[in-house]
Structure formats: C-alpha cells, structure tokens
N, C-alpha and C positions, 0 to 999 in steps of 0.2 A: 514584608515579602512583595507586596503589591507595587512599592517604591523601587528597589530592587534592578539595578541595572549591571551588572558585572561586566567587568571588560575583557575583553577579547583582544591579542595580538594577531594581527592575519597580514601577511605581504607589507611591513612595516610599517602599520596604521594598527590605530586604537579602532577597535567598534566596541559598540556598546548593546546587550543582548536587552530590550527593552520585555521583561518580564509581567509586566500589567498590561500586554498587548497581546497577550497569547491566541493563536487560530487551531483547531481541534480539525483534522482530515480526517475524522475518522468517518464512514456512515454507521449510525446507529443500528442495533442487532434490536429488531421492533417484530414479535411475533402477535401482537394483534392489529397493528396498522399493515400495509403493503410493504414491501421489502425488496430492496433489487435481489436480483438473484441470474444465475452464468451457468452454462456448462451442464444444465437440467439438473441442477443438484436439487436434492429435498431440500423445500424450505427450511431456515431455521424455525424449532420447536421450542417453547418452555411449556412446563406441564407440573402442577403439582403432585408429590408424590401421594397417591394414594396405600394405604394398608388397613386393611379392613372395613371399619366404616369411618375412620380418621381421614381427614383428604388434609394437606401441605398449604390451606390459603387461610388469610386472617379472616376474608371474608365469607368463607364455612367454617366459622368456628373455632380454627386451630390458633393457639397463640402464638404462632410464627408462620413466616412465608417459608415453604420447604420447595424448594422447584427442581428438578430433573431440567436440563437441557439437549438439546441435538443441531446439529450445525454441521457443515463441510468448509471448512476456512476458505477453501476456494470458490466458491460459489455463493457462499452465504454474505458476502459486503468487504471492508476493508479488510486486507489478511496483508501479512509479511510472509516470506519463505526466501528460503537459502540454499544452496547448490543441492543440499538433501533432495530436492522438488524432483528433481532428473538422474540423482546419483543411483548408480548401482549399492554405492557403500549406504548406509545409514546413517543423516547428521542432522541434529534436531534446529530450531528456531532457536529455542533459549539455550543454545549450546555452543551456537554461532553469532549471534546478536551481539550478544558484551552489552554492557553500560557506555552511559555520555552522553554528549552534545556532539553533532557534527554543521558545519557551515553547509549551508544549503541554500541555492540555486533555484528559483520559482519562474519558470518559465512560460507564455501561453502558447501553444501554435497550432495550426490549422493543418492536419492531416491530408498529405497531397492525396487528389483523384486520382488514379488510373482507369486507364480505360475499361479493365476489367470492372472495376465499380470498388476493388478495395478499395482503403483508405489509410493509408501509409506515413506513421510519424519515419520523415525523413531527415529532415533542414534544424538542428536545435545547434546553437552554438554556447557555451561558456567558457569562462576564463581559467586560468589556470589555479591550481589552491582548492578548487572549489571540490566540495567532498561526498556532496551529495545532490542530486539532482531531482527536483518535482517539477513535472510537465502537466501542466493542466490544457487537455482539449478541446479548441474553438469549434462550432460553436458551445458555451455552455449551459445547456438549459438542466434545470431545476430536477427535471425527472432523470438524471441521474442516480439519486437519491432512492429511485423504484425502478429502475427502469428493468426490463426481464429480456438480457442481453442471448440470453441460448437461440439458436439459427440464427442470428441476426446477422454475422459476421462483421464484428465490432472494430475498429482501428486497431491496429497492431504497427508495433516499433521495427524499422527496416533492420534487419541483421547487422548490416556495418555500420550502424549508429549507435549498436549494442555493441561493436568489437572498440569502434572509435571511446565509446564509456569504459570499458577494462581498461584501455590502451591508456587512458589519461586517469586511471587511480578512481573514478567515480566508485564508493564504497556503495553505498546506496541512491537506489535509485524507487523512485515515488512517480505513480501515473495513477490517472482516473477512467482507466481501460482495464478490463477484466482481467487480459493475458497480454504479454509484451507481446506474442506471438498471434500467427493468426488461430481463428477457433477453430480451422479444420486444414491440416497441413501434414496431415498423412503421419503423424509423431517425427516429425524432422527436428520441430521445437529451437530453431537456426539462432533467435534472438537470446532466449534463456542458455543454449550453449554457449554462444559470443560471447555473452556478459559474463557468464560464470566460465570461461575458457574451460570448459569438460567436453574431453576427459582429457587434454593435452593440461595443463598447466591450471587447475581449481583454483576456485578463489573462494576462500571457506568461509573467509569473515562478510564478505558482500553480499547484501541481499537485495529484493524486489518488495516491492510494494503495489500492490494493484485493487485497484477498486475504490481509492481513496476518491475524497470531493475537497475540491478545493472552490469555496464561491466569487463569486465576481469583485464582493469587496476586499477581500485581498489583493493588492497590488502585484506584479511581478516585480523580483527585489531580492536583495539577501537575505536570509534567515538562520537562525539558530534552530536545530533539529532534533527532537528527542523522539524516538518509538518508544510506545510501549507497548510491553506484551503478557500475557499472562506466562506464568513457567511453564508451557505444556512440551514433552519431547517428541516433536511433530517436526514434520519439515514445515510447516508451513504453521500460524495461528494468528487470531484475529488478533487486529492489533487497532491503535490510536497514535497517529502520528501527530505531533502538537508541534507548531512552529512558532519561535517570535521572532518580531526584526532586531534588526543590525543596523544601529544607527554607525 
C-alpha cells in the first residue's frame, strides 16, 4: 500500500496519486493539552464513564477505557458541514458527503486589509477541472493549532469568491479559518449562502471545511482529496481531511 500510486486521467494527462505521501488537515480533538476553539463554544470534553464506584479508565482499575465525549463541530477544530449548516430543511454531513477522492487545489494567500481592519480572502484563482479547493492563510503561524479565535474577528471569504466557487463546480471547499463568513454579521451568513446557492438553486452534495491546518511543509500543488467523517446525522461533524500529491 505504501508503494501504491494509482493513476488518475484529468484534462488528458495521466497523474499519478502518490499514496506514501499522505498530509492529515485535520487539527487534533486534544481535551487535556490546549485546543483551538471559535464562536465561545464549550470546550471539547472526554470524561470517563463513572457508575457507582466503577470509573471507565485502565488507570483506575477498570479493564477497559469507557469515555463519554462532548464537542460542538463547530467550535470544537476541524468539522465538515453541508447546506444543512443554514437550511431551514434538515440534511445531515453523512447524508451529503458520499465517498471518494476529488482533485484538489492547495492554495496560500494573504487576506486583503481593509480599512476597517477586516481581513478579507479575496484574490484565489484556479483552473478549470479542479474540484476542490484548500486555501491555507499567510501568515502561518503554529498557533493555529490552539489558537481561541471567539471576539477575535478572524478572516473570512468575500461573498463573490464564494458565488465565483459555485459558479465553477468547486464541490468542496477547505480553509483554515473558523467561518467562510465573518464572525459577526448580523446572521446575513452572504458567503455560506453564495457557495451553497440557498435558497435559490442548493447545492446538496457541496460542502465547507473550516478549521483545518495545513503546515508550511506542504507545498501549494495538486492533490488528491479524501474527507473523512464519522456517520453522525448532523449538519456539520468533525472530520480529517487527508491529502496526497499528484504527480
């Protein structure tokens, strides 16, 4: 498996999906080190179950680890969600995901100023075919990884760069920004409309990605794309996007 390079036909060239290269965006669900966290959500928790005087840890005794968890997908580090995020209707993460690989697009760019002091993904371009898009934000530093983005008013994706991604088929789209949108914008939510065209014309199978980390030593480049996600019927759940190259 580790040898392992399958071929791909894309715009009539061969690539090749180099699988003993794989890059993991996920950030880590870590409830005894520090954790990023967005949007004032409760930390993620893990906790052993306690009943009676039996507690869920090998290191009290039990012969299994039994843990209870609690989390907000969206707050709690890298999460997926789907048109379900904003829909009035009800449509889950693993309902809309599907399986597969999609070609994917790794971008860096540098969030324009304005004057107001946002900070604005405006300027991304790629080619055509291309089916998924990851935008990693300059500059990159490390504390991403913890960083405790609530008040902060973090970059957000301009609206018409969200309609211009619908408009060219982008199915998924991957950032290492909490919310495409800004963190306080009165519920207008202009970007995750754009992208997910609601309620004029949905797009069910498309989804977001946010909160991922992509590090420095990954190149910007092609890649081969796989999410995963647990089956939970949520609009949104944590997920682990794994990328390899495309030679």
């Amino acid at each position: 498996m580790a040898h392992l390079r399958p071929a791909i036909s894309w715009k009539g060239n061969t690539l090749h999906a180099d699988l003993s290269q794989g890059h993991c965006l996920a950030i880590p669900l870590d409830h005894v080190h520090p954790q990023v966290n967005a949007f004032f959500a409760p930390l993620y928790e893990a906790a052993p179950v306690k009943v009676g005087d039996w507690t869920g840890d090998t290191r009290e005794g039990a012969p299994v680890n039994f843990y209870n968890i609690r989390l907000n997908p969206h707050g709690n580090g890298t999460h997926t969600e789907c048109v379900g995020h904003i829909s009035l209707e009800r449509y889950s993460i693993h309902e809309t995901l599907g399986d597969g690989f999609w070609i994917a697009r790794l971008i860096s760019v540098y969030p324009t100023l304005r004057d107001d002091g946002d900070r604005v993904i405006e300027n991304v371009e790629w080619e055509e075919g291309i089916e998924a898009l990851i935008i990693r934000t300059l500059p990159n530093h490390q504390d991403k990884l913890v960083r405790q983005y609530s008040g902060t008013n973090p970059p957000y994706l301009h609206p018409d760069l969200a309609g211009r991604m619908a408009q060219k088929r982008i199915q998924h789209l991957l950032l290492d920004i909490p919310s495409v949108d800004r963190e306080e914008d009165g519920g207008a939510l202009l970007a995750h409309r754009a992208y997910w065209q609601y309620p004029e014309a949905p797009r069910f199978e498309a989804t977001i990605t946010e909160m991922a980390y992509i590090e420095d030593a990954i190149p910007d480049g092609l890649y081969l794309l796989q999410i995963q996600i647990p089956a939970i019927e949520l609009d949104a759940s944590p997920s682990r996007p794994y990328i390899y190259p495309l030679i």
